[in-house]
C-alpha positions as CSV (number, residue, x, y, z in Angstrom):
1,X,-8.3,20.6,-0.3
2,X,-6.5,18.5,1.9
3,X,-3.5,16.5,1.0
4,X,-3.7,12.8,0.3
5,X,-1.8,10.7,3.0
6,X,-0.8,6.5,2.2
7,X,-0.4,4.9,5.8
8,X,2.0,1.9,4.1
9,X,3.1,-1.5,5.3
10,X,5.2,-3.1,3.2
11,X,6.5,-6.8,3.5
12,X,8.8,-8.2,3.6
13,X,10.3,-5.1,5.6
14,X,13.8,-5.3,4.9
15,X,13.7,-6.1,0.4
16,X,15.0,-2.5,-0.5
17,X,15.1,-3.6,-4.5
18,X,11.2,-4.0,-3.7
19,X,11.1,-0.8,-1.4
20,X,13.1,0.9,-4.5
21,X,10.8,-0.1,-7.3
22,X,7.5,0.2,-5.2
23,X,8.4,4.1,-4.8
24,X,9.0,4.4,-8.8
25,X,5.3,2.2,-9.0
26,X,4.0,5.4,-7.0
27,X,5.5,7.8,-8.9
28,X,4.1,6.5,-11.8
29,X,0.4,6.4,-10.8
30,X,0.9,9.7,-9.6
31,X,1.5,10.7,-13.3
32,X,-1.7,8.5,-14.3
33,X,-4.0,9.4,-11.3
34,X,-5.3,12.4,-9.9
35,X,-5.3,10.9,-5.9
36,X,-2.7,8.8,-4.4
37,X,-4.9,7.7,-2.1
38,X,-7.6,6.0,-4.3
39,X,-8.3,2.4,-5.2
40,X,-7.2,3.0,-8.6
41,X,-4.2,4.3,-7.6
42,X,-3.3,0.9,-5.6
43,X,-4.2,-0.9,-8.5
44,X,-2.0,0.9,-10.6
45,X,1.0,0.5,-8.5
46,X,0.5,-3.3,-7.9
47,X,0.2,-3.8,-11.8
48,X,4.1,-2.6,-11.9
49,X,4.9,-4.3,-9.1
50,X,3.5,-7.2,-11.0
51,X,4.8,-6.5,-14.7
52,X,8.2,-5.5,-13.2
53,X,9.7,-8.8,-11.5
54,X,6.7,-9.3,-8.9
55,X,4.4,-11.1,-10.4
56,X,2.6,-12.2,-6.3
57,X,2.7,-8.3,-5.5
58,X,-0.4,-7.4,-3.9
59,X,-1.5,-4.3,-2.4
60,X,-4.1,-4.6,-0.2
61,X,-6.2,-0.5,-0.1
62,X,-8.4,0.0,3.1
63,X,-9.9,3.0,4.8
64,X,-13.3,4.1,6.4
65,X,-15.4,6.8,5.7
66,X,-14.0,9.3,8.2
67,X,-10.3,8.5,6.3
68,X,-12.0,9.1,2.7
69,X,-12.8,12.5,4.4
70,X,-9.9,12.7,5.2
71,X,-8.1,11.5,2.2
72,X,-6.1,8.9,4.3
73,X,-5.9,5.4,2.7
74,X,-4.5,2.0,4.0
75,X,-2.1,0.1,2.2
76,X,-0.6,-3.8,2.6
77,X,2.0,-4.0,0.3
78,X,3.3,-7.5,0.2
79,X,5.6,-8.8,-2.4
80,X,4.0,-12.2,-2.8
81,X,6.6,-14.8,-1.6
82,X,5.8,-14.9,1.7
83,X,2.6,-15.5,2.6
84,X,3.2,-17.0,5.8
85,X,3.7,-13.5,6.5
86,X,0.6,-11.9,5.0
87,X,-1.7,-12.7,7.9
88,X,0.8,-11.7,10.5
89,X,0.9,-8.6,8.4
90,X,-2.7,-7.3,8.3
91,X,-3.3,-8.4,12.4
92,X,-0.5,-6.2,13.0
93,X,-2.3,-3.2,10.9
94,X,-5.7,-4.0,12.3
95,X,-3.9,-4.2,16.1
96,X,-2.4,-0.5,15.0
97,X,-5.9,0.7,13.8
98,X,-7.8,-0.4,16.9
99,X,-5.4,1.2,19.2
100,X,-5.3,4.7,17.3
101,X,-2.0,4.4,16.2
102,X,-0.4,5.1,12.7
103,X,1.3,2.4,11.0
């Protein structure tokens, strides 16, 4: 079995209180879930976000076929009070999808 791998994006970048409770959030649906990588999983983790001081979080979960395969998901993590930064956010991930890279 291959092991699950997030490619993550969170914004705003530099909100380590948010950075801080989104890697408890994971933690957490890692004790709920069997794959980090799953839809459910993201859902999980935005419903702390959300019940733990974020009430805008959203995290956005994206892959393709070849990445279910590979058990590689997408993730937008945004913490919901900028959203003039949420479409600058997911052009930059689909700029660093078309060209290959990692995020």
């Amino acid at each position: 079995m291959m092991t699950p791998r997030l490619r993550l994006r969170l914004v705003p970048q530099d909100d380590l209180a948010f950075h801080e409770l989104f890697q408890r959030a994971c933690l957490a649906a890692c004790n709920e879930v069997t794959d980090i990588d799953s839809r459910a999983a993201a859902d999980m983790v935005q419903g702390y976000l959300r019940s733990h001081g974020y009430p805008d979080a959203r995290v956005t979960y994206t892959r393709s076929y070849d990445e279910f395969v590979k058990h590689v998901s997408h993730w937008l993590v945004i913490r919901g009070d900028n959203s003039h930064r949420v479409e600058q956010a997911h052009e930059s991930i689909r700029e660093h999808k078309e060209a290959g890279r990692s995020i």
